[in-house]
C-alpha positions in Angstrom: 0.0 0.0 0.0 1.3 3.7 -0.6 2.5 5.8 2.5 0.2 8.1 2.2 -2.9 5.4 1.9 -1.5 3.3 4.8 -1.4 6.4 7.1 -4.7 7.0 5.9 -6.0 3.5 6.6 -4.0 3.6 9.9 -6.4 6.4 10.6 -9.5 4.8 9.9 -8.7 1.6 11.8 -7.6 3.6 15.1 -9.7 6.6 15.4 -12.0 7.1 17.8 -14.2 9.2 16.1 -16.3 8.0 13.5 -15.4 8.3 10.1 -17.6 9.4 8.4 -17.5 12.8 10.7 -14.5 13.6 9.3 -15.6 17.1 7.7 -16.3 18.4 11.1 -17.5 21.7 9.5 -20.6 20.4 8.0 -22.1 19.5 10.8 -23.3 21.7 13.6 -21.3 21.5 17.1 -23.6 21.9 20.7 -21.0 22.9 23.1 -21.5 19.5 25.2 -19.4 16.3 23.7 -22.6 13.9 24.6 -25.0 16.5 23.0 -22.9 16.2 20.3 -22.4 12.8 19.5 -26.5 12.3 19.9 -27.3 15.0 18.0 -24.9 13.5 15.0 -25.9 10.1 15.8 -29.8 11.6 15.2 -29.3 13.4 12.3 -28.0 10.6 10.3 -29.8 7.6 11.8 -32.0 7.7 8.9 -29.7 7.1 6.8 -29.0 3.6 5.3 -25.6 2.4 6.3 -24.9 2.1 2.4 -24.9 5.6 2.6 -22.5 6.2 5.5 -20.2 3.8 3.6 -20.1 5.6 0.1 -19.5 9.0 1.9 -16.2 7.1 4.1 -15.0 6.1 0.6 -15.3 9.3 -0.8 -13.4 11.3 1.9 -10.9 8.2 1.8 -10.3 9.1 -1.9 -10.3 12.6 -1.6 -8.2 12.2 1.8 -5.3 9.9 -0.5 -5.5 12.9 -3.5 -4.0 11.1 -6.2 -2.3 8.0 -4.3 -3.4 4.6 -4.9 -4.7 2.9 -2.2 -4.6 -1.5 -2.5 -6.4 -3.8 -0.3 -9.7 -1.1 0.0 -12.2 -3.9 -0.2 -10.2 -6.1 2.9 -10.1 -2.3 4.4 -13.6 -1.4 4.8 -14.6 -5.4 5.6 -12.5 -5.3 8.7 -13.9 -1.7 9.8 -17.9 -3.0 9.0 -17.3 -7.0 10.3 -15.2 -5.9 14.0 -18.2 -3.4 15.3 -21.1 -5.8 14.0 -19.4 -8.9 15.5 -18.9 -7.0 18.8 -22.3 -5.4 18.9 -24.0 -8.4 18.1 -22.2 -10.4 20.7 -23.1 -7.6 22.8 -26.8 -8.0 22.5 -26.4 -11.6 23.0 -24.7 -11.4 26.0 -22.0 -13.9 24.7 -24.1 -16.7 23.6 -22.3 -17.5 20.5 -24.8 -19.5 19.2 -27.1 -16.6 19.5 -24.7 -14.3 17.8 -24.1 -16.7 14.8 -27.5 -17.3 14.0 -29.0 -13.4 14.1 -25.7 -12.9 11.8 -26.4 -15.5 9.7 -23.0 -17.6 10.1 -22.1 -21.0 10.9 -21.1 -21.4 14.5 -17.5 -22.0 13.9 -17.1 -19.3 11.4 -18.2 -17.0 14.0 -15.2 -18.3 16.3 -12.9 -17.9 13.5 -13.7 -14.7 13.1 -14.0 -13.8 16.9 -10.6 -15.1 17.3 -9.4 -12.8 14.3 -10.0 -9.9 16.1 -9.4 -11.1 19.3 -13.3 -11.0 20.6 -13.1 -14.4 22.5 
């Protein structure tokens, strides 16, 4: 991957805010940091996630300029799949079973990929 792309996808994968807030400007600020992050969260709730995932990739691009980024699709799979196996195990209070059947995955691919990003 380029230098400028990996720093870039270095950014994605450990930044705490979310990236798809990354033009700060566009959105208006309330002074308190848990206003704020509601008031983002509501404004874009009704938006599919298909959305939120085509705006990323088009601030990734424009982010990169004319770089060439490789590996985009194994990228954005790790940042969508870490968060929805997390959340999911979440809600099922660790019942794998649970988790791998709202998700739609065979038991022991879910531990394969639980062990991936070291969620068990």
């Amino acid at each position: 991957m380029a230098p400028h792309a990996q720093q870039y996808a270095n950014h994605f994968a450990t930044s705490s805010e979310h990236p798809a807030d990354y033009n700060k400007e566009n959105y208006p600020q309330p002074t308190h940091h848990f206003n704020a992050s509601v008031d983002s969260y509501a404004s874009n709730a009704h938006e599919p996630l298909r959305v939120h995932v085509e705006r990323v990739v088009r601030q990734y691009f424009a982010m990169l300029g004319d770089e060439t980024p490789t590996d985009l699709y194994e990228l954005i799979l790790k940042q969508i799949e870490e968060p929805l196996l997390s959340v999911v195990l979440e809600k099922t209070r660790g019942n794998q079973t649970k988790c791998a059947q709202i998700l739609g995955l065979n038991r022991g691919t879910l531990r394969k990929k639980l062990k991936t990003y070291d969620l068990m």
